[in-house]
TORTIDO-458242 format. One record per atom (N, C-alpha, C): residue in one letter; x, y, z. Coordinates in steps of 0.001 Angstrom, whole numbers, plus 524288, in hexadecimal, padded with zeros to 5 digits. Layout:
BEGIN
AXYZ/...
REM end
This chain:
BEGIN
X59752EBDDB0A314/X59312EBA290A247/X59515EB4AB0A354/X59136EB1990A60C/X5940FEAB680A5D6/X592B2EA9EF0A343/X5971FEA60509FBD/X595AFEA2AE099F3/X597C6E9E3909E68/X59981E9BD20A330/X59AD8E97D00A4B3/X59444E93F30A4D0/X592D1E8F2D0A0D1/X58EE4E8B7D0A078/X58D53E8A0A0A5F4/X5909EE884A0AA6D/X58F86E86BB0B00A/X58B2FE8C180B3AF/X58D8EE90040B19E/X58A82E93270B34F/X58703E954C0B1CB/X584AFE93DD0AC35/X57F2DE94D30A9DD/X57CADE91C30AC28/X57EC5E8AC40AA26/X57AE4E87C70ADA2/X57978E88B10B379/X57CB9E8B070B58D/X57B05E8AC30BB32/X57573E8ECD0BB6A/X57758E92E30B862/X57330E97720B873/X56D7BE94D40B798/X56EBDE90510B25F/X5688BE8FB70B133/X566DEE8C4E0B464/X56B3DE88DC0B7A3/X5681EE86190B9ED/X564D4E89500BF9F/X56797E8CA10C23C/X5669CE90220C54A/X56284E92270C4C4/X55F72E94AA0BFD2/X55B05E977E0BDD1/X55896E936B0BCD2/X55A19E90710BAF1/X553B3E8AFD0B9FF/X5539AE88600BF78/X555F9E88B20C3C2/X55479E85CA0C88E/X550ADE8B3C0CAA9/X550B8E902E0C9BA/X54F58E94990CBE6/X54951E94610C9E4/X548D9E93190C468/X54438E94130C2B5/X541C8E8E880C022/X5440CE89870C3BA/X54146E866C0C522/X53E5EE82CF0C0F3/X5439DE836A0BC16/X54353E7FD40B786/X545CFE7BD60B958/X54484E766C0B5C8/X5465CE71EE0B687/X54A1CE715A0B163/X54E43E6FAE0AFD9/X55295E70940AC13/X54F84E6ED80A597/X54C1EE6ADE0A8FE/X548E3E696C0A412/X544FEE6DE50A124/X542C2E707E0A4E7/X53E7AE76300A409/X5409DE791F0A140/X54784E7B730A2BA/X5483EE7FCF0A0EC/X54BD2E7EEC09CE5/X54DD7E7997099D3/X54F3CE79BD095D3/X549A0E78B50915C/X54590E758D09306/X54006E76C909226/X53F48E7CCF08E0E/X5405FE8021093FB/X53F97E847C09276/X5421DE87AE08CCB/X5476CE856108F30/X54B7FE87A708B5C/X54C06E85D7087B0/X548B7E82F1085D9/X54A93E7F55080B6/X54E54E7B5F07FBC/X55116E7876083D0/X555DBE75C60850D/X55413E722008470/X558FBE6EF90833F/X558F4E683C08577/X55AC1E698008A8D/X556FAE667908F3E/X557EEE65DC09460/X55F4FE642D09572/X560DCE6073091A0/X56749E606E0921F/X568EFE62FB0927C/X569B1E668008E79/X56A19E6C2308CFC/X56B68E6F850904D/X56677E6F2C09317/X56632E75470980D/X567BFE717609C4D/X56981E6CF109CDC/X56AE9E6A250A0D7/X57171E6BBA0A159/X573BFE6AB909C0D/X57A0EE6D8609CCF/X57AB3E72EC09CF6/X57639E76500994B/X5781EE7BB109C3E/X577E3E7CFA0A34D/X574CAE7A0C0A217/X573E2E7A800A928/X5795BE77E70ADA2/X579AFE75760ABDA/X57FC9E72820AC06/X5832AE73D20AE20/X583CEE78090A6D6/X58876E7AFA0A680/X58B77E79A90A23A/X58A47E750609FE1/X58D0DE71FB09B4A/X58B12E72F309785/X58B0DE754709581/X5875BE7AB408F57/X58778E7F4D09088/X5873FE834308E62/X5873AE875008F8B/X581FCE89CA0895D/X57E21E8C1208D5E/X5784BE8D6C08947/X57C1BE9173085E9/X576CBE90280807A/X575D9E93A607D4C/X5756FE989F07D10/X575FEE9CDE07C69/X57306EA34707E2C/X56DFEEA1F307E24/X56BFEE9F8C07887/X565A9E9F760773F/X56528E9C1807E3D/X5667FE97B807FAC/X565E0E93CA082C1/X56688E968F089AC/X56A78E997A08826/X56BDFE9E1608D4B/X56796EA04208F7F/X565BEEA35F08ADD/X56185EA7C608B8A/X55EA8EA41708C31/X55C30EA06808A9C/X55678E9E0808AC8/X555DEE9D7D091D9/X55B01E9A720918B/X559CAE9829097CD/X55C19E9E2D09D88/X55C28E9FF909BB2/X55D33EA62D09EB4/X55863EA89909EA9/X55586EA75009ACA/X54F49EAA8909B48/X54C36EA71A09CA6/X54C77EA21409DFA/X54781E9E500A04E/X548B2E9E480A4D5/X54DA9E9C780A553/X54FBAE9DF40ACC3/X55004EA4690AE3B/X5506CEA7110ABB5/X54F7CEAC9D0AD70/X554C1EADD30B0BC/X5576CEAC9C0AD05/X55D5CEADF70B14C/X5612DEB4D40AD23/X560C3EB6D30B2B2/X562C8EBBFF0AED8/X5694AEBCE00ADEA/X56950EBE050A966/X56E5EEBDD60A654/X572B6EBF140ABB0/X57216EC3050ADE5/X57654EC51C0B1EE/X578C2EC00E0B697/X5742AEBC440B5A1/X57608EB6140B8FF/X57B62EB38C0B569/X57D19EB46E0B038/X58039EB3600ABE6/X58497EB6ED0ABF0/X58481EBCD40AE7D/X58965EC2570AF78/X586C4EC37A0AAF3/X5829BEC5010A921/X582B6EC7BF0A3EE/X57D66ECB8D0A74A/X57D18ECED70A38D/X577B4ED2C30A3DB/X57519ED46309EC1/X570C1ED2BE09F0B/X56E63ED53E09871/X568D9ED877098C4/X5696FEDCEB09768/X56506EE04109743/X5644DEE3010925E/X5601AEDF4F09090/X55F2AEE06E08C3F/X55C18EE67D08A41/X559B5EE91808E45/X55B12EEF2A08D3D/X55FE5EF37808E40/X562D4EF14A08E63/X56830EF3DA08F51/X56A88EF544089DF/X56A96EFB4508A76/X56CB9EFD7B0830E/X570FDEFA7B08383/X5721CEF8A507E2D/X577E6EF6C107AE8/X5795DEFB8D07852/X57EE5EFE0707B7F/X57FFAF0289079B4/X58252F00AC07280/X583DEEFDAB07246/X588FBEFAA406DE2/X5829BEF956069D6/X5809BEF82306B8A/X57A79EF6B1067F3/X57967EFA8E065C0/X57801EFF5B06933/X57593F027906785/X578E5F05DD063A5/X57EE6F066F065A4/X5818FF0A370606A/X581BEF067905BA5/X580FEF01F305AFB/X5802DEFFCA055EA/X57CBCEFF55052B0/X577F4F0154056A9/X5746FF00D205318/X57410F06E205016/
REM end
């Protein structure tokens, strides 16, 4: 997974030029101070999870753009023997 900040921001900025937000709109969106989403975008902050996820589901960017994969119907073998 990349935790490197330069390359989140690049991502969001990449997905908000794609879907044609203005930096002001989509911290708007996200609940941000426009500063705010101005350094994640940057690269100089690194988001929140809560702050992660928010702006991953308004830009619609899928986890596997990050090296991760999440499918949330996929059995948890380790889940399920505990329960």
């Amino acid at each position: 997974m990349f935790l490197d900040k330069k390359f989140i921001g690049q991502k969001f900025k990449e997905y908000r030029k794609k879907v044609g937000l203005s930096q002001e709109k989509l911290a708007e969106k996200a609940e941000l101070a426009i500063k705010h989403y101005g350094r994640l975008e940057r690269g100089t902050c690194i988001p929140t999870l809560l702050t992660f996820f928010k702006l991953i589901e308004i830009l619609e960017i899928p986890l596997s753009e990050f090296g991760t994969e999440f499918n949330k119907n996929k059995s948890n073998k380790e889940k399920e023997e505990l329960s």
